[in-house]
C-alpha positions in Angstrom: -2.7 3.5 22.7 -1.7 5.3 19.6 0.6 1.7 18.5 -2.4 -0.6 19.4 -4.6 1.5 17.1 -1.7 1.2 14.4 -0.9 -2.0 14.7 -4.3 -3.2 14.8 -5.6 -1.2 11.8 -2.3 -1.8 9.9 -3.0 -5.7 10.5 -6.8 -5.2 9.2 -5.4 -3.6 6.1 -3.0 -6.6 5.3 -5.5 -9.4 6.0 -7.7 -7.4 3.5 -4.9 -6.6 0.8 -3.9 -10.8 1.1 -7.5 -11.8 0.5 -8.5 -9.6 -2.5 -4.7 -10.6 -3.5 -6.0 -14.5 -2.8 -9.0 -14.0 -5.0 -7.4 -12.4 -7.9 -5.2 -15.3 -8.0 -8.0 -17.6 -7.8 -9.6 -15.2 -11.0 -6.3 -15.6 -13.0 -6.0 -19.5 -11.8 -10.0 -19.5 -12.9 -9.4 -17.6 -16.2 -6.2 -19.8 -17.5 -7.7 -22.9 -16.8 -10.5 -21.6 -19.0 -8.6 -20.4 -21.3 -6.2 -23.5 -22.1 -8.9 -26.3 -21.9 -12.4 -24.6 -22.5 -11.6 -21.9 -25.0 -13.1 -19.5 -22.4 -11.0 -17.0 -20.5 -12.8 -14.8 -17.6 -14.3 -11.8 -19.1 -11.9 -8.8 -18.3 -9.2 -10.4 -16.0 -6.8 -7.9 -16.8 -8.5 -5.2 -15.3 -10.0 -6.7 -12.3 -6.1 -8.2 -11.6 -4.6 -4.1 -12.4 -7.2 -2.6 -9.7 -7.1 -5.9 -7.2 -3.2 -5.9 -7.1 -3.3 -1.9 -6.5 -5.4 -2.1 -3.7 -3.8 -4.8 -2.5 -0.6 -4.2 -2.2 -1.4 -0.4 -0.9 -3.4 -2.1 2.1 -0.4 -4.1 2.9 2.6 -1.3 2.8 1.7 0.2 6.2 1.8 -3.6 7.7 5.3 -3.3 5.8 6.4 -0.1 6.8 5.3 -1.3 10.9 7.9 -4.1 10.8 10.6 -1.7 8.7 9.9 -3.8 6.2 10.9 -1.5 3.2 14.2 -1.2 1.6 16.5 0.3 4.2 20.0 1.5 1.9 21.9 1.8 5.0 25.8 1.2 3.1 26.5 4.9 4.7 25.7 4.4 8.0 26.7 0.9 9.0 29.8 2.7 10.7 27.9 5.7 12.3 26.5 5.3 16.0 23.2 4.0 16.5 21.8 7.7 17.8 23.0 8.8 14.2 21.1 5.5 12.4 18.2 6.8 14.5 18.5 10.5 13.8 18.4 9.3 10.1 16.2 6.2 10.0 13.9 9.1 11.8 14.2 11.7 8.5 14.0 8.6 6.2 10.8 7.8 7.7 9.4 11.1 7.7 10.3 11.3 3.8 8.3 8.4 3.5 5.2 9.6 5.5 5.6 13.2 3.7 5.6 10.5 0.0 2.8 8.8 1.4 0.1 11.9 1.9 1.4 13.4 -1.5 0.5 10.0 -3.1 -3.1 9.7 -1.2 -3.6 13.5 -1.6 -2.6 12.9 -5.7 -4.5 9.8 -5.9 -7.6 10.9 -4.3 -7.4 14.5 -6.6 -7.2 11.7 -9.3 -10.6 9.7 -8.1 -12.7 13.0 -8.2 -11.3 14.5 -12.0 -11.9 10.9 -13.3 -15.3 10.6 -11.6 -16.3 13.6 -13.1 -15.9 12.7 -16.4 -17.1 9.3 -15.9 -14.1 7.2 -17.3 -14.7 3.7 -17.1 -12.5 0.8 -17.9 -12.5 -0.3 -21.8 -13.8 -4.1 -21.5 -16.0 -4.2 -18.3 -16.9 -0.3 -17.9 -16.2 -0.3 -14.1 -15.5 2.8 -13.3 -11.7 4.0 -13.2 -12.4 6.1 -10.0 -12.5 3.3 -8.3 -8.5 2.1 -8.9 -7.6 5.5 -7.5 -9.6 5.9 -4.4 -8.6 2.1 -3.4 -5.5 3.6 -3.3 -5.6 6.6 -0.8 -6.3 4.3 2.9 -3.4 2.4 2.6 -1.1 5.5 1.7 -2.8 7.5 4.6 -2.0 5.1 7.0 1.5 4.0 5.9 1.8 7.9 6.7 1.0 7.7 9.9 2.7 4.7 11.1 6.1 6.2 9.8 5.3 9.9 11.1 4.4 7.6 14.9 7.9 5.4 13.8 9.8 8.8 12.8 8.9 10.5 16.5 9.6 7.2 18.6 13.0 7.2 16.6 14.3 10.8 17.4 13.6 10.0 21.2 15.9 6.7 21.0 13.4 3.8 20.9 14.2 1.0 19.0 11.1 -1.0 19.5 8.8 0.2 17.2 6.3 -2.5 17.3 
């Protein structure tokens, strides 16, 4: 139960991530092609790509971390036994989940001091809140799938999708 709902949730927050990822490159493609031949670049491209590409690739690390798809150092361990690769690919993972709430706990403090004094971005006055609280779903639920990745790892399962 618990992997369906994380593998199902972490595969709704990757198809979102790739599609706002799809339209900012559409917005830069847009905004270049402007720029070279009509002399008129996209009003604030920078800024929507800065908070698109944040949200983005947030939504998509849990999908990531599902498939161990982060960078795994594992140079020290090759020549360990697999229990001891899964005692530590366990503690590695908790580090990350433990990362992961300090990020969406720092990011989210971040959303509410911002909000309050009503920072907005310098060429199309969105407001800056926004970047920040995109931020905190993804990171929550990377969290979890490496706390559910870091249990099923100290009692010896392997298959963690």
């Amino acid at each position: 139960m618990i992997q369906g709902f994380l593998t199902s949730a972490s595969r709704w927050f990757a198809l979102v991530g790739s599609f706002i990822a799809m339209l900012v490159a559409g917005m830069s493609v847009y905004s270049i092609i402007g720029r070279a031949f009509l002399s008129k670049p996209l009003f604030g491209d920078v800024e929507l790509t800065q908070l698109g590409i944040a949200a983005s690739i947030s939504l998509c690390l849990p999908w990531c971390q599902l498939h161990r798809g982060n960078i795994l150092v594992d140079f020290f361990t090759q020549s360990t036994s697999p229990r001891t690769r899964q005692i530590l690919d366990s503690a590695g993972a908790l580090l990350l989940a433990a990362m992961c709430v300090l990020l969406a706990w720092r990011t989210t403090m971040g959303a509410i001091a911002v909000r309050e004094v009503s920072e907005t971005s310098m060429i199309l006055g969105l407001p800056m809140w926004w970047a920040y609280v995109s931020l905190a779903p993804g990171l929550l639920l990377s969290a979890l799938v490496a706390v559910w990745q870091s249990a099923r790892l100290l009692v010896g399962r392997e298959d963690l999708i």
